[in-house]
N, C-alpha and C positions, 0 to 999 in steps of 0.2 A: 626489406622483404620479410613478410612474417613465417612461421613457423608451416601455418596451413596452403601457404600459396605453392598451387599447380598438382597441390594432395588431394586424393579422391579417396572418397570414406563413402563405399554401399553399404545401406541398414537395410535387412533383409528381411520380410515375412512381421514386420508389427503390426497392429491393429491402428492404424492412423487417425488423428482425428483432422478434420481438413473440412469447417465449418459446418455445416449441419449431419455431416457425413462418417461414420464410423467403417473403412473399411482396411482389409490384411492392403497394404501398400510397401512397395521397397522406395528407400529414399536414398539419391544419391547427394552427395556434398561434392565440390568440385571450390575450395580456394578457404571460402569463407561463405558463401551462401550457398545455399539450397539449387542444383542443377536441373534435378529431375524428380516427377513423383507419378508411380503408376508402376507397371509390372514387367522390370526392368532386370529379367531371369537372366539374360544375355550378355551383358554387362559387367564388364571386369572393373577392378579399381584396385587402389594402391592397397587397399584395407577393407577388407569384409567385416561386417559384423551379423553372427545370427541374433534376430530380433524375435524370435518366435515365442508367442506365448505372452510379448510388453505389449503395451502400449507405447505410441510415438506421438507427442502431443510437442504447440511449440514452447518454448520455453516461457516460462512465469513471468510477469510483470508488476512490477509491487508498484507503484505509486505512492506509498504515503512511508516514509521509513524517516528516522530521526539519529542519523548516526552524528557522534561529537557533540550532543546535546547535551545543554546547561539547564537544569530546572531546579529551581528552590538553593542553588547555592551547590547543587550536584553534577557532577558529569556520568554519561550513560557512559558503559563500557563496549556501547558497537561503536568501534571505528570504521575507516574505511577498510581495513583488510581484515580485524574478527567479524565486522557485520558482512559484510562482500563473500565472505567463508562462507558463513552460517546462510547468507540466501541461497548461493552455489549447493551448497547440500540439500536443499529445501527446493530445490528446482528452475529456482527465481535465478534469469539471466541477464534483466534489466530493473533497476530500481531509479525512483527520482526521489531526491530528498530535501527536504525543506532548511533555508540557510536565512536567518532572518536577519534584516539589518541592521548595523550596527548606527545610532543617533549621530548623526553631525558627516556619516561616512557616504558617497555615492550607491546608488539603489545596486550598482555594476558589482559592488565590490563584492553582494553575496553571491553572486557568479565565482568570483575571482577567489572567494575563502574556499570553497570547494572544491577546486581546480588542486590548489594548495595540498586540501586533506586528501586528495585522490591520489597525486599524482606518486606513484612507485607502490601504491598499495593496494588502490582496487583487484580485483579479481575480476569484476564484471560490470557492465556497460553500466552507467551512471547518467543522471540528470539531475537538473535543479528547479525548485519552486521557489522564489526570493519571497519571504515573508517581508509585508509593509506595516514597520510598529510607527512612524513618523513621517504621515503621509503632506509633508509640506510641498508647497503650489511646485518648486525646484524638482522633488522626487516624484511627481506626478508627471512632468516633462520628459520625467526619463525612461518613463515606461516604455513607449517606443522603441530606442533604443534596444533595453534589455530583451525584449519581445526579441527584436535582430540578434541576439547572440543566442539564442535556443531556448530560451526562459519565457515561454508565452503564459505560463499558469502561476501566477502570484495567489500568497493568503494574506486574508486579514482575519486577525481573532476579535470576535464581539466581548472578550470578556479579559480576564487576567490587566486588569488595570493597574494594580499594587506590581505587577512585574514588569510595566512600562512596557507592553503589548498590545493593548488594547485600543483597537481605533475606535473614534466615535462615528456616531450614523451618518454623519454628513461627511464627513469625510471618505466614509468606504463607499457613500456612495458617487463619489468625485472620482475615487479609483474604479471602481465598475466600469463608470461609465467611459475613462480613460484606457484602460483595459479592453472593453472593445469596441473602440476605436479604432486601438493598435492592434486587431486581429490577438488579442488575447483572451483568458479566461481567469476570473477571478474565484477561488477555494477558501469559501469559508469555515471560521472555526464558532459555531452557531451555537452558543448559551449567554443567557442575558446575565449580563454582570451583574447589575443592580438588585437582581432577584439573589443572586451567589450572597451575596456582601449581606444581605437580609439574613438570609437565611444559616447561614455559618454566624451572623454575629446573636442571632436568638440561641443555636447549639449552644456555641462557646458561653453563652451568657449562664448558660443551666449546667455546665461542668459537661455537655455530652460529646466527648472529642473523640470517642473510639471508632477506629474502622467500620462499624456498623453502621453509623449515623453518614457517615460521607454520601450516602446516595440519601441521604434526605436533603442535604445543604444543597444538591446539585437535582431533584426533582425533576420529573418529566416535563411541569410546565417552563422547566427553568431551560431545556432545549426548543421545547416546542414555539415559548414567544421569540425566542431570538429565530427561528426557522418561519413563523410568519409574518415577521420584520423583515429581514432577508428578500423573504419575497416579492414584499410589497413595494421594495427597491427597483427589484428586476422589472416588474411590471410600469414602474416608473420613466427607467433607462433603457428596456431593451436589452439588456446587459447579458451574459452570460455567468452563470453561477455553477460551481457546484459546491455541492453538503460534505464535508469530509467526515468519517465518522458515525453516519445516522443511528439512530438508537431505540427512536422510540415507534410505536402503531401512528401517535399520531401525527408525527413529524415526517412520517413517509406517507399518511395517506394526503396530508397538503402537499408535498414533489407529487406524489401522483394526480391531484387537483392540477397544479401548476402546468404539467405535462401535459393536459388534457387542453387548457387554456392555450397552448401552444408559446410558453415563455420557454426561455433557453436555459432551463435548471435542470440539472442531475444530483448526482447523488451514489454514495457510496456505502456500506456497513465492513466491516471490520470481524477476523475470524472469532476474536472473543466473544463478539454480541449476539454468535451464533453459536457458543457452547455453551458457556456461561452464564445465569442469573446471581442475581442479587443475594442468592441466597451464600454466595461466597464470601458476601462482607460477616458472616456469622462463624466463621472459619476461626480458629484458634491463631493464625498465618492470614487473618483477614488483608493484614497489612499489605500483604504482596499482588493483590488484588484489585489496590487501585488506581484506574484510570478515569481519563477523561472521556465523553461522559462516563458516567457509573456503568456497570452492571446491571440491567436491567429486568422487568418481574417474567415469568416463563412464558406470558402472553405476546410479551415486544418479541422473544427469541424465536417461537412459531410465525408471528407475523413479517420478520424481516428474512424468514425462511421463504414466506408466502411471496414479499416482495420481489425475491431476485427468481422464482419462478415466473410472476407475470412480467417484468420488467421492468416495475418502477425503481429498483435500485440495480445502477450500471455495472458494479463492480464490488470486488473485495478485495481489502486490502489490510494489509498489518499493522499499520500503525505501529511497527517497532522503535519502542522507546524504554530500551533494557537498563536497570539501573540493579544494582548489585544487591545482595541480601543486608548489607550490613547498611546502605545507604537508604532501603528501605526502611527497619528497623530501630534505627537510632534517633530517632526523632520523638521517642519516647512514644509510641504506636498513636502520636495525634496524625487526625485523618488530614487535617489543612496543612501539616509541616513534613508532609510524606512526599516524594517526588514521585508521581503520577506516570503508569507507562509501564508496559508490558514488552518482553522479549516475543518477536510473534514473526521476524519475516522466516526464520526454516519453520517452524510448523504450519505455518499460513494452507502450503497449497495438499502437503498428505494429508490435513485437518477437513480442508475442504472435501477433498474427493472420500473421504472415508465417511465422514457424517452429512455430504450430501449427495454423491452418487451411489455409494455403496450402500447404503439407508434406503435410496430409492428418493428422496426428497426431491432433486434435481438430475435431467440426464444429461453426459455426459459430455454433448456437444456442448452445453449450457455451463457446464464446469469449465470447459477450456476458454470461451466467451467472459466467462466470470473473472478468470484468473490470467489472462492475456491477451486476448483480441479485443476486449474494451479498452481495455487500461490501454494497448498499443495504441487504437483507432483515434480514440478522445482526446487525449494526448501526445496527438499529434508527432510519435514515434517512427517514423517510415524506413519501413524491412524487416519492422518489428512483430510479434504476436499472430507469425501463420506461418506453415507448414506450404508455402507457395515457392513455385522455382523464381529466382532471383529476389528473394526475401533472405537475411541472413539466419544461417545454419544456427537457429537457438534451437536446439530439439533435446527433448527429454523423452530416456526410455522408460515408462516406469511400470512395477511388477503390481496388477491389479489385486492379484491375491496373497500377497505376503502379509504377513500380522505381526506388529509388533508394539513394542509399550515404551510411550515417549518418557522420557527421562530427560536427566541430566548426562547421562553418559551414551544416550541413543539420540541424543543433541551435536551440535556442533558450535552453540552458541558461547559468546565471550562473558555470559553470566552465569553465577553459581546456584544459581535455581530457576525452576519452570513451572509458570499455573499450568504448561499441559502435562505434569507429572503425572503418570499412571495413568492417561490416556489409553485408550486400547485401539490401534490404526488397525485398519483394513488399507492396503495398496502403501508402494514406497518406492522411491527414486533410486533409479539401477543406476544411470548414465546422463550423464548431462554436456552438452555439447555447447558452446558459445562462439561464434562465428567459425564454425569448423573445427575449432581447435577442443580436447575435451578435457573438460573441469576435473568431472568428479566421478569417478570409475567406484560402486562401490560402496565402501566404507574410507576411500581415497581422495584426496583433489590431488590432482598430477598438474595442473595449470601453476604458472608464475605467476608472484606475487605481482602487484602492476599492469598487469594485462589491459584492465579495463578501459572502456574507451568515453568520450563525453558525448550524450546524445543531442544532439541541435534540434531541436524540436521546431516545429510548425504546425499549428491547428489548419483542421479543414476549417473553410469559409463559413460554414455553420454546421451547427451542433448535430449529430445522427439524432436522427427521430428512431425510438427503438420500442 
């Protein structure tokens, strides 16, 4: 019996957000989910909370996060219990994370390596994406399968060939089509290798290897032909896709072509493509700045603004892949020998709501859509990403007007620096709840190490038309 069972926790007078709807609601908890929502003055419980003056939104959903990751001969510093921290403080109370497989091993086992890094450390509810680097006819059979143990969203990367990653076309598109078959969804990682391997081997040829140059080797066309490749798959198979990552105007206005054509693609951006330009590879610290794709010119950062206003981009997500200052660094600041990847799942959702509701850019039902009822709906999460009675109790209280300035020590992260240093927030996480039980009181996590739980996923039968 867990900690929350037959506990009742009333949240009193918040401002709720509860799908298009912004209004003062109490919420009752009763176990581990959500009891009741509505104007419940009457009402005793084991545990009051005054909520006057927060917001009550439900809790964050990251999708894209990279804890225990290997790049370039490096390991990231999120595990599963400093990364599972650092979302818990950032609001986030379910994350899925990408486990790729290992050559010669069953497609299952990247289920079963995560299981491994979870177990006694998570803090909060987990899932998995099994990355396919060796898509032979044997691991293609097994898709199925995997799909049955909670794993319906597999990637395949179009590029990183020299890291023994990269599938080819005919291949990914055998898994697509495999994929859904089995009521699954395949996550592409959409830049064309052949154009990387040109375009790095002309840099390196001229001695141009400084941080600066990286977003040339990796170019907007070098996204944009792998994303009308990509498509022209789907349109093929019928298949189900989405963009992990998108970047650039013209990569999103083909998803938003595609969407119109009625194929089964989506699509995602990432908080840094929304803060960030290009012009941080000019940085003295450029080093610490890069990821996959680049950094992008200030026109892609208004346009993927513009995107998740009309709807052609579903979601936002971290893409947390934190790698330490010195791991950054030591590679002698070459852009090709740097391990790629940002620390981003706790800044992800105050980033969001302060430079996109508090801006005025997006409103605020749209923020909580953006940052958890997509990510729950699409991926096939169920109890997950809404403030509904018999949904489990993820709620966040958070203080719409507080100000504060992201740092290394107003972090919670397992890395020793932050591109969102000196950030200036509007709104911040008071209280954070995970199936009844509460995380992060605070400047506190009161939760046990371990808590977290494995999400079993299953997609709806087709894709939301949004």
């Amino acid at each position: 019996m867990s900690k929350t069972d037959e506990r009742s926790i009333l949240i009193r007078g918040a401002m709720a957000v509860i799908g298009r709807s912004v209004a003062q609601k109490d919420l009752l908890i009763k176990g581990e989910r959500i009891a009741a929502v509505g104007d419940l003055s009457d009402l005793a419980a084991d545990e009051i909370i005054d909520a006057g003056g927060l917001l009550a939104f439900p809790g964050a959903v990251d999708t894209h996060v990279h804890f225990n990751e290997i790049f370039s001969g490096t390991n990231s510093v999120h595990d599963y219990y400093s990364g599972t921290l650092a979302a818990a403080f950032g609001g986030v109370t379910s994350i899925i994370d990408f486990s790729n497989q290992i050559a010669g091993e069953p497609l299952a086992r990247t289920v079963e390596i995560k299981h491994e890094e979870a177990r006694g450390n998570a803090l909060i509810d987990w899932g998995v994406h099994p990355g396919i680097t060796d898509p032979t006819g044997a691991i293609i059979a097994e898709i199925p399968a995997v799909v049955e143990l909670g794993a319906p969203t597999m990637k395949c990367y179009m590029t990183y060939r020299e890291e023994g990653l990269m599938t080819e076309p005919e291949e990914m598109q055998r898994v697509l089509a495999a994929l859904s078959e089995a009521g699954g969804m395949l996550m592409v990682y959409a830049e064309d290798n052949a154009l990387i391997e040109e375009n790095v081997s002309r840099l390196l040829d001229q001695r141009l290897s400084a941080p600066r140059f990286y977003a040339l080797s990796k170019a907007p066309e070098v996204e944009n032909s792998a994303v009308r490749r990509a498509i022209g798959m789907v349109r093929e198979t019928g298949g189900r896709l989405f963009f992990v990552h998108l970047s650039t105007v013209d990569a999103m206005q083909m998803v938003a072509a595609a969407k119109e054509e009625g194929l089964g693609v989506l699509a995602e951006t990432c908080t840094h493509y929304l803060v960030f330009s290009e012009e941080a590879l000019e940085r003295d610290d450029a080093i610490r700045w890069i990821c996959s794709p680049p950094l992008r010119s200030r026109r892609d950062v208004e346009a993927l603004w513009h995107g998740l206003g009309s709807g052609v981009i579903s979601m936002v997500s971290s893409d947390d892949a934190a790698f330490s200052r010195r791991a950054e660094e030591c590679r002698g600041g070459r852009f090709e020998k740097c391990p790629n990847g940002m620390a981003g799942v706790e800044p992800r959702l105050p980033v969001l709501y302060s430079e996109g509701v508090a801006k005025g850019r997006i409103p605020l039902p749209m923020f909580v859509e953006l940052a958890a009822a997509a990510p729950a709906r699409l991926f096939g999460m169920k109890g997950k990403g809404s403030l509904t009675p018999g949904y489990d109790a993820d709620i966040v209280l958070f203080d719409p007007h507080a100000r504060w300035r992201m740092s290394p020590e107003t972090l919670h992260s397992g890395n020793d620096f932050s591109v969102f240093h000196g950030l200036e927030i509007t709104g911040k996480v008071e209280k954070v709840f995970s199936r009844g039980e509460l995380l992060v009181d605070g400047d506190e996590c009161v939760a046990e190490r371990g808590r977290g739980r494995y999400i079993k996923r299953k997609l709806a039968p087709a894709l939301h038309r949004e």
